[in-house]
N, C-alpha and C positions, 0 to 999 in steps of 0.2 A: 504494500500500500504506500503510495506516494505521499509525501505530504503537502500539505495544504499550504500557502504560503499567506495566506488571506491575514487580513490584520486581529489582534486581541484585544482589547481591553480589560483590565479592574477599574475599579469604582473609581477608585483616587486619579486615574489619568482621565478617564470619562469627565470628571468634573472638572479637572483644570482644562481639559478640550471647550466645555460647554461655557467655562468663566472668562475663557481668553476671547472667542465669540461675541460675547456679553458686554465685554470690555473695548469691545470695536477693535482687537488686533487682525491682521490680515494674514497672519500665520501665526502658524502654535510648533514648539518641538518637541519630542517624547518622543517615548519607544513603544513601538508593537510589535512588538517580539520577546513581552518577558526580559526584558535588558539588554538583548541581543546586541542591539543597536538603535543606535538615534536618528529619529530621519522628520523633515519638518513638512507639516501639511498647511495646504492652503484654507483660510476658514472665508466660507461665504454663510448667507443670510439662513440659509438652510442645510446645506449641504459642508460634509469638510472634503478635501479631496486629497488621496494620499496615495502614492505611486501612479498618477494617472487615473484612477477609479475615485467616483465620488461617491460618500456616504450619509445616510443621514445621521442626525446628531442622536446619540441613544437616550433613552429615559434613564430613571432610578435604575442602578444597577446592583446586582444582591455584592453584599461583603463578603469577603476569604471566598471569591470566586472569579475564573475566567471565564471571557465570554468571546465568541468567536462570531462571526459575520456566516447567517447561516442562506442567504440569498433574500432575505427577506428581511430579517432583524439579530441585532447582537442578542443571543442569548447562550446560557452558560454550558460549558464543558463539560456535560453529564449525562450519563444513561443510565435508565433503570429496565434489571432484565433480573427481576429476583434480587439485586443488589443493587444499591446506586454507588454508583463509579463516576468520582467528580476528580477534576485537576485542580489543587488548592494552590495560588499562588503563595511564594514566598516572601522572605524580607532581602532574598539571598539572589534572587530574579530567578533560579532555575526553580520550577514547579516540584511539589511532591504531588501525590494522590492518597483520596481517601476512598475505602469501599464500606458502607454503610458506617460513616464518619469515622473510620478509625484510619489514621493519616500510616501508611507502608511505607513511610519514607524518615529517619533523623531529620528535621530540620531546626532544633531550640536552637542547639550553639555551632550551626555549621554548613554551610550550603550541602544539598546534597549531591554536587558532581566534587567537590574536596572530600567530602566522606566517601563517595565513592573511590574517589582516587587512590585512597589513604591504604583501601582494601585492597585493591588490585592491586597497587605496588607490593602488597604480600606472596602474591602471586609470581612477579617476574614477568610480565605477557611479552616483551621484545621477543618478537621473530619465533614466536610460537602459537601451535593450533589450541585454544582455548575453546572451553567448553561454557556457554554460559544457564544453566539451567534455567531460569525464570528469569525473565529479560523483565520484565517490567516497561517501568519506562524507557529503559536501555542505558542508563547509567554506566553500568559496568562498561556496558560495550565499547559505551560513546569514551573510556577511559582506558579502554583495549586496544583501538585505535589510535587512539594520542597515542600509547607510550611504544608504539611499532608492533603490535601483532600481527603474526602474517595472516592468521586467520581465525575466524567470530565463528562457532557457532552456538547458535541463540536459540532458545522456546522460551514461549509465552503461549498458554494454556488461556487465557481470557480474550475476546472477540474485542471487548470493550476496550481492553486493557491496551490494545494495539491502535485501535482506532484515536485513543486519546495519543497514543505517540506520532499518529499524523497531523494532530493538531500542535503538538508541541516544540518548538521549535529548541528543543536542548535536546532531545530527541535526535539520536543519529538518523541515518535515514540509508538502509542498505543500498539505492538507487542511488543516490547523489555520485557525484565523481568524486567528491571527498572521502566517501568509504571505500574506495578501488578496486571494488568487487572483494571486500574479506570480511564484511556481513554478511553470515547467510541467516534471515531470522526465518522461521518456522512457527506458523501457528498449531500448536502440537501438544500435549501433555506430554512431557518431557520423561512419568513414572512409565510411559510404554514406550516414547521415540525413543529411551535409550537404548532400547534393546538390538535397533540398527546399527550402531555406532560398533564399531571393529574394534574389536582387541587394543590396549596400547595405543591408540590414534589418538589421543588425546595429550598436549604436554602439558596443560594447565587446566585448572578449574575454578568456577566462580558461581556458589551454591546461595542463592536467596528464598528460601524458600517462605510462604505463606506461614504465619504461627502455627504449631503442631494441631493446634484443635482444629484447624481448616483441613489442612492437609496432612494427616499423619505418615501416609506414605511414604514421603518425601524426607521423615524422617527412620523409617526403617531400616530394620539389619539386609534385607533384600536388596533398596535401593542404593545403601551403601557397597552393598560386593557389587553392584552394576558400575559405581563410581569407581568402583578400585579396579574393577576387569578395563575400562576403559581410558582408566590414563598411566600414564607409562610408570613405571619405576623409577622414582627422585622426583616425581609429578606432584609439584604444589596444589593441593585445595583449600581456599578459604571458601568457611561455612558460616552464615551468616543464623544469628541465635538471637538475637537482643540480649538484653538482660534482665530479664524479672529478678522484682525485689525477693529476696532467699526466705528474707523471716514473715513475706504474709503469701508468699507461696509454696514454702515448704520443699522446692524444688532447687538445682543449681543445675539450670536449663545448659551450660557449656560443658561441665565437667560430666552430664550424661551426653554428650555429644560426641565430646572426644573420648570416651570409654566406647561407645558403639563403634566408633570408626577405626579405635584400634583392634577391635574384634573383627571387621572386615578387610584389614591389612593395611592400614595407619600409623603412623605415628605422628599422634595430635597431642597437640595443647589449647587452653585457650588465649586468644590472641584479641586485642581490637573489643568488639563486642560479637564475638564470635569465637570459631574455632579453626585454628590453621593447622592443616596435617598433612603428611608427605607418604607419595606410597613408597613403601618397603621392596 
C-alpha cells in the first residue's frame, strides 16, 4: 500500500491556520507532515491552498488526534472493526497509536523513532537480513534502514494497523526509492508466516509483540524454537516486554522471557525494556 501524501492536521495547527486567516495574513507556515517538514500555504477568504490543491478551512477538530483530508472533509485517523485503531499525535512529531485507547507505542520521555533506534542498535542490522515480527507502524524498520540493512522482512497481522502506516508519514514506505527494495512488509500473522522462513536465513531479529493477554502465542515455547530454527547462530534478538510494575503484578514479565528463550536455545538477558538474547 502506497502512501498517501495528502496533508494532516491537529487541532493546534488547524487553529493557528484559521487565526492567521482571521488576522488578514496572506500566508500561514506549519507543517503537514507531523514535523516532517515546513512548507507555507496560501490563505484566501475561504479556501487555504497548499502544494497547489486548495482546501477548505476545517471546523472544531477532536484533541490527541490526527486528521487527514478524506476527499471530502478533515476527519481523524481511525477505524473501528471490533477495535478502534487511532494514530495519537505526539509532543515528539513522530505519531504513536492506540487500539481501544491503550497507546503501543513509549512516548512520556522519548520520541518513539529514538526509542526505536535505541532497540535496534541492540540488534547490529548493518548489512544484514533482519526479521521484523510485528511491524506496526514500522519503527523498527524505518531504523533498519537508516542504520544499512540489507534487508527488512516485516509482518503486520492488523489491516488497520497498515493502513494507518499509509497515512503516516514516519512510516517507511516499502515502495519509495528511499527503501531500495529491502522492505519486504507482509500483511501476515507472522505465529504461521514463520513457518516459510528457511533454516538460519535470518541474521537478526526484532520481536514486538502485542501484550501476552492479546496475543499469547507470540509468547510461546513453540514460537520461540521457530525464532531460534530461523536465525542463525551469534543471531541477535531483541524482545520487546514492557515493564509491569513487579509488586501489583506479581509477575517479572523479562526475567520469564529470557528463561523461555533460553529453553529454546538462547542466551538472554534482560536489556532496555525488554529482553536481548543470542542464538547458541
Amino acid at each position: 500500500m502506497a502512501h498517501d501524501p495528502g496533508p494532516l492536521l491537529v487541532r493546534a495547527h488547524a487553529e493557528a491556520l484559521s487565526a492567521a486567516r482571521a488576522a488578514g495574513a496572506a500566508t500561514w507556515t506549519g507543517s503537514f507532515d507531523l514535523g516532517r517538514s515546513q512548507d507555507q500555504v496560501a490563505l484566501d477568504a475561504d479556501t487555504w491552498t497548499w502544494r497547489g490543491r486548495a482546501y477548505p478551512y476545517p471546523g472544531k477538530l477532536k484533541d490527541r488526534t490526527i486528521h487527514h483530508w478524506d476527499g471530502e472533509d478533515f476527519v481523524a485517523v481511525s477505524r473501528y472493526d471490533g477495535a478502534l485503531i487511532k494514530l495519537v499525535p505526539t509532543e515528539w512529531g513522530a505519531p504513536t497509536f492506540e487500539i481501544d485507547g491503550i497507546k503501543m507505542l513509549p512516548t512520556s520521555k522519548t520520541s518513539p523513532i529514538d526509542d526505536a533506534r535505541r532497540k535496534v542498535a541492540l540488534v547490529q542490522p548493518r548489512g544484514k537480513v533482519v526479521l521484523d515480527t510485528c511491524g506496526g507502524l514500522g519503527y523498527f524498520a524505518a531504523c533498519c534502514l537508516d542504520e544499512g540493512a540489507a534487508r527488512i522482512l516485516s509482518f503486520e497481522k492488523n489491516q488497520d494497523v497498515l493502513w494507518l502506516r499509509t497515512l503516516n508519514p514516519w512510516s517507511p514506505d516499502p515502495e519509495a526509492a528511499s527503501s531500495g527494495g529491502r522492505l519486504q512488509l507482509a500483511h501476515a500473522d507472522v505465529s504461521v508466516a514463520i513457518a516459510s522462513i528457511a533454516d538460519a536465513s535470518v541474521d537478526a531479529l526484532l520481536h514486538d509483540p502485542p501484550r501476552f493477554g492479546i496475543a499469547g502465542e507470540l509468547y510461546s515455547h513453540d514460537f520461540y524454537g521457530q525464532l531460534a530454527r530461523v536465525l542463525r547462530r551469534g543471531g541477535r534478538l531483541f524482545h520487546y516486554t514492557g515493564t509491569p510494575n513487579r509488586l501489583t503484578s506479581g509477575r517479572d514479565v523479562p526475567r520469564e522471557v529470557a528463561k523461555r528463550l533460553e529453553k529454546a536455545g538462547f542466551k538472554a538477558e534482560p536489556a532496555l525494556d525488554g529482553v536481548l538474547a543470542i542464538r547458541r
